[in-house]
C-alpha positions in Angstrom: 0.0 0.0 0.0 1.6 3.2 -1.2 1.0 6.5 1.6 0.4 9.4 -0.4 -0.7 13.3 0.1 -3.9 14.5 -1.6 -6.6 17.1 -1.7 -10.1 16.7 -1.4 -13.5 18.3 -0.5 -15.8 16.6 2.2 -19.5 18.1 3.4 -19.4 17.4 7.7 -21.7 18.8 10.2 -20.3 20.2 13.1 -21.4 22.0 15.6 -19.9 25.4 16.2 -20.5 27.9 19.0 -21.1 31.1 17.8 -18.5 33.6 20.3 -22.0 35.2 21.8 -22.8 31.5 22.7 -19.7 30.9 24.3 -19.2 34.0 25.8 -23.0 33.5 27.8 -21.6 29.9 28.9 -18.6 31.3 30.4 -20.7 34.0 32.3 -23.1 31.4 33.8 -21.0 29.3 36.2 -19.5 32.8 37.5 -20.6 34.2 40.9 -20.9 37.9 41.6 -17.3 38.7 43.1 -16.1 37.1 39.9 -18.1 38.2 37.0 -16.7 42.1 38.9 -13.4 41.2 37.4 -14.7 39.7 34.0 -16.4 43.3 33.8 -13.5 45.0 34.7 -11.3 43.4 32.3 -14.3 44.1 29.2 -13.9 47.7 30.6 -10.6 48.1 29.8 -10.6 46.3 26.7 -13.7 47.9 25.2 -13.9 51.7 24.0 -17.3 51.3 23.2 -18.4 50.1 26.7 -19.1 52.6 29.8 -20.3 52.3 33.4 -23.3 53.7 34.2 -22.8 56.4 36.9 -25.1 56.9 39.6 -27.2 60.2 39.6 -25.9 62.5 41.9 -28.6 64.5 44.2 -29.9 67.8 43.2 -28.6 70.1 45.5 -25.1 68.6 44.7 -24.8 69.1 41.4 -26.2 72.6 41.3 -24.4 75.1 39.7 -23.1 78.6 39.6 -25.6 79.5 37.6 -28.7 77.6 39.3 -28.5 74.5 36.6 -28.6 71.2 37.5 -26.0 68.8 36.7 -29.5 67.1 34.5 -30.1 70.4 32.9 -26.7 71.3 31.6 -26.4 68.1 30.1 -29.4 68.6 28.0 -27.9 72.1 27.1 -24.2 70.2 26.1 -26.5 67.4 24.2 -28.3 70.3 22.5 -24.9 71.8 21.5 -23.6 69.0 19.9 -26.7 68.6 18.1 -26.1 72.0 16.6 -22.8 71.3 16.0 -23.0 68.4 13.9 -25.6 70.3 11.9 -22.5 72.7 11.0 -20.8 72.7 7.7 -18.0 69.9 7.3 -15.2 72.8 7.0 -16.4 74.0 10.6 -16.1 71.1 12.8 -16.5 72.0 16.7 -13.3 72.3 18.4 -15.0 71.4 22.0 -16.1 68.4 20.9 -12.5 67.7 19.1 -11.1 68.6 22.5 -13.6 65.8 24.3 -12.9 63.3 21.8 -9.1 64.0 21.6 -9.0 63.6 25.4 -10.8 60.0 26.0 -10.2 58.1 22.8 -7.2 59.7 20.8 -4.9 56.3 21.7 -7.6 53.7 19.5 -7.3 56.5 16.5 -4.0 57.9 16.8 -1.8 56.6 14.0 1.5 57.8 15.6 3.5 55.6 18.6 2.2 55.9 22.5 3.5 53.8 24.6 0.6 52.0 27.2 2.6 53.0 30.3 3.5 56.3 30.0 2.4 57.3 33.0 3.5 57.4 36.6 2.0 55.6 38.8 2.6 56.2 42.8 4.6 53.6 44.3 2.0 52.2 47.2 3.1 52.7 50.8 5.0 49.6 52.0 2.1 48.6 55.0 -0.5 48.3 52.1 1.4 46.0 50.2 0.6 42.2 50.9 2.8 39.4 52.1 2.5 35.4 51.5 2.8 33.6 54.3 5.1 30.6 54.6 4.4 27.4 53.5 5.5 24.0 55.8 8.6 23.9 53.3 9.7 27.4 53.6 9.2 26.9 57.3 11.3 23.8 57.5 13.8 25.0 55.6 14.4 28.4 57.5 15.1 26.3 60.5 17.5 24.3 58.5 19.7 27.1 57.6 20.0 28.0 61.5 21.0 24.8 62.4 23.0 23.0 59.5 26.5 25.1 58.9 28.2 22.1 56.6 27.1 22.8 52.4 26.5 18.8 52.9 24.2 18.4 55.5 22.6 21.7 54.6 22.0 20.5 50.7 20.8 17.1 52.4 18.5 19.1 54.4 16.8 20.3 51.5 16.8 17.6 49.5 14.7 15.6 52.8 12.5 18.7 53.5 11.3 18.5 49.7 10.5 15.3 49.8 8.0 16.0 52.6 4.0 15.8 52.3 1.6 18.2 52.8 0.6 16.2 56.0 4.5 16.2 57.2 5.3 13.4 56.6 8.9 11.6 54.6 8.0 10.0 51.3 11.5 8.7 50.6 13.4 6.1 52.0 16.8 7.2 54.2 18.6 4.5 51.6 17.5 7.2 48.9 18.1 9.8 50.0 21.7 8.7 51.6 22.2 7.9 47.5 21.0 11.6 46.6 23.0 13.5 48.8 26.2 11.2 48.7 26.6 10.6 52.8 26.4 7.6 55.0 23.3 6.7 56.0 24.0 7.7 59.8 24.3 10.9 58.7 21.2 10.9 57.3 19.5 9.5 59.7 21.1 12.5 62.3 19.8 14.9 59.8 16.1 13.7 60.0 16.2 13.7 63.5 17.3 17.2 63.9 14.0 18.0 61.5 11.7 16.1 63.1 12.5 18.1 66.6 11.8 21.7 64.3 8.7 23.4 63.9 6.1 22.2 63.6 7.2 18.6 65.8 7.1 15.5 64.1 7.5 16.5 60.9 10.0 14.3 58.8 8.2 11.3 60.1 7.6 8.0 58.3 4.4 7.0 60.4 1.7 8.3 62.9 3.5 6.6 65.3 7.3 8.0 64.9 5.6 11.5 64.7 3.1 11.0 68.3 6.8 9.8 69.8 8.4 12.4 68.7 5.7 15.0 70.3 5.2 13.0 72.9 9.5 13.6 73.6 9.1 17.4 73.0 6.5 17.6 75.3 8.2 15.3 77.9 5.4 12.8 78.3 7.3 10.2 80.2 4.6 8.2 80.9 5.1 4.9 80.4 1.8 3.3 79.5 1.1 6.1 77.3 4.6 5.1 75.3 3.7 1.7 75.5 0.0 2.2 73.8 2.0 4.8 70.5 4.4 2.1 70.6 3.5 -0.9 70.4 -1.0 -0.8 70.5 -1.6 2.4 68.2 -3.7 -0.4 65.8 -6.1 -1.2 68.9 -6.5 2.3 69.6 -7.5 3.2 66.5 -9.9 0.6 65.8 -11.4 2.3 70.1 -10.9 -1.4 70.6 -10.8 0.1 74.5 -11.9 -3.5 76.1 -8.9 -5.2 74.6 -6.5 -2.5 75.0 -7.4 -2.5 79.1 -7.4 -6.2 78.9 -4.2 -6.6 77.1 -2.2 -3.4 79.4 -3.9 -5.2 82.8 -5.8 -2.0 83.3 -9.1 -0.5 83.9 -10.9 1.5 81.4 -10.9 4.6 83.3 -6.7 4.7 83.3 -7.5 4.1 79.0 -9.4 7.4 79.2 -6.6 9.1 81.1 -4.7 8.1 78.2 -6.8 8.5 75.4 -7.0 12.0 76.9 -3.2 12.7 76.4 -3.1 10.9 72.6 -5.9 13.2 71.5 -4.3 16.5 72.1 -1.3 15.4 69.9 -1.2 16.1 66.3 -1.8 13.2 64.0 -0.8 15.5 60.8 2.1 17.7 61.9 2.0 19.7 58.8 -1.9 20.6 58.6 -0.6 23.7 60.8 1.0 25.4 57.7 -1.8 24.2 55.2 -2.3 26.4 52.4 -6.4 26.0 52.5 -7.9 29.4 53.6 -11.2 30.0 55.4 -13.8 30.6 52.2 -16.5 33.3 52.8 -19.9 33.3 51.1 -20.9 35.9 49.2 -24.6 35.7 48.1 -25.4 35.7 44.3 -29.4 35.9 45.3 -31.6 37.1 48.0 -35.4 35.3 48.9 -37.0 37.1 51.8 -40.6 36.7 52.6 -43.2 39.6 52.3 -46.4 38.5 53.8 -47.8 35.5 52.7 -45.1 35.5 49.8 -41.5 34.5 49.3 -40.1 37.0 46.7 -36.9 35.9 44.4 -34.2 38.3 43.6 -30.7 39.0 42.3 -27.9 40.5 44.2 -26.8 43.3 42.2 -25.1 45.6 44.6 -21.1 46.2 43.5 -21.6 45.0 39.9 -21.1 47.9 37.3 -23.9 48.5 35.2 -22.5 49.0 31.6 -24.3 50.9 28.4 -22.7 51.4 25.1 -21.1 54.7 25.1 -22.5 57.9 24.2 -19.3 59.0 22.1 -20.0 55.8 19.8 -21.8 57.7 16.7 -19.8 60.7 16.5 -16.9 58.6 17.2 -18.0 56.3 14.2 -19.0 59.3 11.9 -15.3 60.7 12.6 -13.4 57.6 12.0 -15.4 57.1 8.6 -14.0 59.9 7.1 -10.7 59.5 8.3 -10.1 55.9 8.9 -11.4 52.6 7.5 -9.6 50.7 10.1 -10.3 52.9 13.1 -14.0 52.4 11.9 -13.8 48.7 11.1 -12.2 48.4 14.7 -15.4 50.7 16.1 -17.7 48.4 14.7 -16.3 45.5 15.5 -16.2 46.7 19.3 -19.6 47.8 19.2 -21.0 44.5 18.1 -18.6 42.6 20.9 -20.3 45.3 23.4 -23.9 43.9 22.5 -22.8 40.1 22.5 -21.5 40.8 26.2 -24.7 43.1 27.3 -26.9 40.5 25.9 -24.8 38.1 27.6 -25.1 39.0 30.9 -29.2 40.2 30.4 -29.4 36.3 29.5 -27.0 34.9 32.4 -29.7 37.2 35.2 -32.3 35.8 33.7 -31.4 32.3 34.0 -30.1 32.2 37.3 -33.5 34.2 38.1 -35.6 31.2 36.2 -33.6 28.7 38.4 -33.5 30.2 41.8 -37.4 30.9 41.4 -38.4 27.4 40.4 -36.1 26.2 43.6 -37.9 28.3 46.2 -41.1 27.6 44.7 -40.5 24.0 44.8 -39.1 23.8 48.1 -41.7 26.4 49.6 -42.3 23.8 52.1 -38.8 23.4 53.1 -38.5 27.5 54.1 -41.4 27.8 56.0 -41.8 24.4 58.2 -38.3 23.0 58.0 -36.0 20.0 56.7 -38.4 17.2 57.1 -40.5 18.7 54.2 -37.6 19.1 51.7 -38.6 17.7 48.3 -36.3 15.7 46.1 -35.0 17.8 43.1 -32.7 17.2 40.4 -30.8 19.2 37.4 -32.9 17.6 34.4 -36.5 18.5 36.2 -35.5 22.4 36.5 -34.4 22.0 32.8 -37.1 20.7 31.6 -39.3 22.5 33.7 -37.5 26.1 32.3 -36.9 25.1 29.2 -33.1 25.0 28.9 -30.1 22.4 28.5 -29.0 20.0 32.0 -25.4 21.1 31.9 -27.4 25.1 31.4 -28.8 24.2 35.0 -25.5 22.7 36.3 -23.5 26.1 35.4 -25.9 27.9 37.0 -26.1 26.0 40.5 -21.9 26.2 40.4 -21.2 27.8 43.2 -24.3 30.5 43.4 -25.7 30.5 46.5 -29.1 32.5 48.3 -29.6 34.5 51.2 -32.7 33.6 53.4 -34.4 34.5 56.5 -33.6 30.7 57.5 -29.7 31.1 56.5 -27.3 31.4 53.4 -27.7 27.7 51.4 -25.5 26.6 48.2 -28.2 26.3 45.5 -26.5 22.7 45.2 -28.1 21.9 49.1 -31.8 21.6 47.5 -30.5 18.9 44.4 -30.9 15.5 46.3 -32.3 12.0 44.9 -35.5 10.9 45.6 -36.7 7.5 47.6 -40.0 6.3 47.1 -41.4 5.6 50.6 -44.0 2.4 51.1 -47.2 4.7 50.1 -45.2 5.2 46.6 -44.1 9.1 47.6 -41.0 10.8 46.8 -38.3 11.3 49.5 -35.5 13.5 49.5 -31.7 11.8 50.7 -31.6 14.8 52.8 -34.2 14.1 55.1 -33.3 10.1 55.3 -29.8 11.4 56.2 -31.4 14.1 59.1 -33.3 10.8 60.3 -31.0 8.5 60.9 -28.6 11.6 62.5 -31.6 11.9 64.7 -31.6 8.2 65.8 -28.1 8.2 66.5 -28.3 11.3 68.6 -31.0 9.9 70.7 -29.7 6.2 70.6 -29.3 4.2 74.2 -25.4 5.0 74.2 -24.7 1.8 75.9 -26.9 -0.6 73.4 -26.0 1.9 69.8 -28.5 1.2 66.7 -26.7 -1.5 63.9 -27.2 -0.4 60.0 -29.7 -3.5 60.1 -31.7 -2.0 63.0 -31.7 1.7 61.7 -33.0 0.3 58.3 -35.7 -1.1 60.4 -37.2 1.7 62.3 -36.9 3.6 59.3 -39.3 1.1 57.6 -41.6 1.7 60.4 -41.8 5.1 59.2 -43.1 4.6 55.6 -39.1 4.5 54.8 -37.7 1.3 53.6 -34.2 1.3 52.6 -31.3 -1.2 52.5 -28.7 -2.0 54.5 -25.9 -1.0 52.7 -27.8 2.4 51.8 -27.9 3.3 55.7 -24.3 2.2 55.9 -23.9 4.8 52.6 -25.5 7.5 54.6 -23.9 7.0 57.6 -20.6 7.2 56.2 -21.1 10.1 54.2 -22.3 12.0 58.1 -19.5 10.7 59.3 -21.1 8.7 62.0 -18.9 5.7 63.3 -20.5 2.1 62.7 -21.9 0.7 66.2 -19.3 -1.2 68.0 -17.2 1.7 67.8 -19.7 4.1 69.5 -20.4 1.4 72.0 -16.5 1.0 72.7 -16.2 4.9 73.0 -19.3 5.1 75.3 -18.0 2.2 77.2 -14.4 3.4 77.7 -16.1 7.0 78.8 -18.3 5.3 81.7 -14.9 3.4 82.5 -17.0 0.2 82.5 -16.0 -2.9 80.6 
C-alpha cells in the first residue's frame, strides 16, 4: 500500500458555537465577586463600553448659575446637536477637544507607549505578604541549624520530599544515594528535622511523629509510650476493652490516656496548610413579604454598563478619516452587545432557576427539613426550558440569602426515595433521620445499620442496609461497635 498526500473536499456537520454563545456559557458558572473582574477586564478592553454612573442629588450638582447637573447636560447634548448640523469645514473644536481627550490612543496613528504614566509607588504597610508554606518553614530552620554545604544541601533535599501532611515520602537508603553521605548521617539529619517546627515532621508514620511530640513535650509516661508504641492499631480501631485487657488496666486509666493521645497532632504539617477560610458571598436574596417568598438578584457592586454615548460621533469621525479605526469601532460595538446580551441572558437564568427552587421547596423555608422535596438538574431544565449542563453552570457555586440562612443552591438537588405509600423522598431528610436516631440512641446498646433500616421502615421508609451504611458514612457517624467502645471506655465500664 503506497502513503500518499492528496486534496479533497468533504460536506461534515459540526457544531460550532457562535462567540456570543460561548461567551453567555462562560458568564453562567460565575458568581458575583467574579463576573466584577470579568467586567473589569471588558472595561478596559472595550472603547465602546461605559459604566453607568449613579445620579448625583440635586442640591449637589447645582451650579453657579442655578442649573442642575441634569439640565446642563441637556444644554451640552443640544450643542452637539447643533454642532453636527454645522458645515463639514467647521467642525467644533469642544467636541474635538472631548474626543481628543478619551479616545485619541484607539485613532492615533503615531506611537504611544501603554505605560507612559507614573504611577505612585503604594506605601510599604499596604502591600501584601504570602505567608510561609511547611517547606519554607522547614527549611528556614534548616539554615540556622545545619552550617556544613553537605548536610545543609541534604537538608533540603529531605525537607522536599515531605507531604503536605508532614510526613517523609522517601526512604533514608534514597536519599543517603542523593545526597552522597552515610546513611548515619542521614538518619542525624532527619532527627534534627523532626525536633523543628512544627514537631514530628519528617516522620515516616503516625507513630514515629506521636513519639516524637510526645519527647518534645516530655510525656514520660510509660503506658502512654507503651500504647503509641506498640498498640496504636487497637487504639485506633477504640478497641478500649482489649487495649485494658491486654495493658492489665481499667478503662478509666485508658481514658486518662486517650486523653493525652488526642491532644497530639496526627498531621504535623496541617498547621502550615495552604487551604484558607472561604467566605460566602450571596449571588441571590429570597426574603418573605407576607404571605409571599419574593426571588431576587444581588446586584449591589456589579457595574452597570451601556454602550457609550461618544460611539456615533466617534463612528461618523473615523469614517472619514479611517477605515480601520471604523472597522475596529464596529467590530467593538458588536462585541459590546454580545456581552450586554450576555449578561441580560446569564440574570435571567439564574433568576428562572432560583425561582423554580424556592417555589419548589416552599415547604422546606417555611416548616423545616423534614419537608424538603427531592429535586434534580434535568426537572428544573425541563421545567425552564433549557439544557442540563445550562442548569449545572448555574447552581456552580451560586448560592441564596434567606431569613432561614445562606444555602449553596447545590443543598436543594438530592435523589428521591420512594417511601411504602409510593411518595418521593428526598436523601436529605433520610440522612437528618438517621442523624436523629443516633443522637437519641441508648449509648450503651448503639443502633446497627440493620436495625436503623428497620425503624426507618416503620416510618413509611424502607431502605437497605448497605444504603444506611452509605449515609452513615457520608455523616461521618462511626458504625456501632465503635460508639459502644467509645461510650464504654467513657463510663470506665467494661
Amino acid at each position: 500500500m503506497v502513503l500518499k498526500q492528496r486534496l479533497d473536499q468533504r460536506q461534515v456537520q459540526k457544531l460550532i458555537l457562535a462567540p456570543a454563545l460561548q461567551q453567555a456559557i462562560k458568564l453562567l458558572p460565575l458568581t458575583n465577586l467574579e463576573l466584577i473582574e470579568v467586567i473589569d477586564s471588558e472595561l478596559s478592553q472595550n472603547p465602546v463600553l461605559e459604566e453607568e454612573t449613579s445620579e448625583l442629588k440635586v442640591s449637589e450638582t447645582e451650579g453657579k448659575d442655578g442649573q442642575t447637573e441634569d439640565q446642563a447636560e441637556r444644554a451640552e447634548a443640544g450643542a452637539d446637536d447643533a454642532s453636527e448640523a454645522e458645515p463639514p469645514g467647521e467642525p467644533d473644536e469642544s467636541a474635538d477637544l472631548e474626543f481628543e481627550s478619551r479616545f485619541q490612543e484607539y485613532l492615533d496613528d503615531g506611537f504611544r507607549p501603554f505605560f507612559s504614566e507614573r504611577r505612585e509607588i503604594p506605601d510599604l504597610e499596604k502591600t501584601l505578604s504570602k505567608s510561609p508554606t511547611l517547606w519554607d518553614h522547614l527549611n528556614w530552620q534548616a539554615n540556622l541549624t545545619f552550617f556544613e554545604k553537605a548536610d545543609r544541601e541534604a537538608a533540603e533535599q529531605l525537607i522536599g520530599d515531605i507531604n503536605e501532611d508532614g510526613y517523609l515520602t522517601t526512604s533514608e537508603e534514597e536519599l543517603s544515594r542523593k545526597a552522597g553521605l552515610p546513611i548515619e548521617r542521614v538518619h542525624e539529619i532527619r532527627e534534627k528535622i523532626k525536633a523543628f517546627d512544627p514537631v514530628g515532621s519528617g516522620s515516616f508514620d503516625l507513630k514515629e511523629a506521636l513519639l516524637a511530640q510526645m519527647d518534645y513535650l516530655k510525656i514520660d509516661d510509660e503506658t502512654t509510650r507503651r500504647i503509641v508504641q506498640d498498640h496504636l492499631g487497637l487504639f485506633e480501631k477504640s478497641d478500649f476493652a482489649q487495649l485494658a485487657k491486654v495493658l492489665g488496666c481499667s478503662l478509666h486509666d485508658i481514658k486518662d490516656h486517650f486523653e493525652v493521645i488526642k491532644r497530639l497532632e496526627p498531621a504535623p504539617g496541617s498547621k502550615y496548610s495552604q487551604e484558607k477560610t472561604s467566605y460566602v458571598v450571596p449571588d441571590i436574596s429570597v426574603t418573605k413579604e407576607g404571605d409571599e417568598i419574593v426571588v431576587g438578584l444581588i446586584t449591589d457592586g456589579l457595574p452597570r454598563l451601556r454602550i457609550s454615548g461618544n460611539y456615533p460621533r466617534l463612528l461618523a469621525r473615523a469614517a472619514k478619516e479611517s477605515s480601520e479605526a471604523f472597522n475596529y469601532l464596529k467590530d467593538k460595538r458588536q462585541k459590546a452587545q454580545w456581552f450586554l446580551r450576555s449578561l441580560e441572558q446569564r440574570d435571567r437564568t439564574i433568576y428562572r432557576v432560583a425561582k423554580f427552587i424556592v417555589d419548589r421547596q416552599r415547604d422546606f423555608f417555611e416548616k423545616g427539613l423534614d419537608f424538603i422535596k427531592p429535586l434534580t438538574l434535568m426537572e428544573i431544565a425541563r421545567e425552564i426550558g433549557v439544557h442540563e449542563s445550562t442548569v449545572g453552570r448555574v447552581v456552580a457555586n451560586k448560592s441564596m440569602t434567606t431569613p432561614w440562612g445562606v444555602f449553596l443552591l447545590k443543598y436543594f438537588f438530592h435523589k428521591s426515595l420512594t417511601g411504602d405509600l409510593g411518595e418521593e423522598v428526598s436523601s436529605l431528610k433520610i440522612k437528618e433521620k438517621i442523624r436523629k436516631l443516633v443522637e437519641n440512641e441508648d449509648r450503651s446498646r448503639p443502633l446497627s445499620d440493620l436495625e436503623i433500616g428497620d425503624v426507618l421502615a416503620r416510618n413509611n421508609l424502607k431502605i437497605a442496609r448497605r444504603t444506611v451504611a452509605k449515609y452513615r458514612k457520608q455523616l461521618k457517624l462511626p458504625p456501632s461497635h465503635i460508639r459502644k467502645r467509645k461510650f464504654a471506655m467513657e463510663e470506665g465500664t467494661s
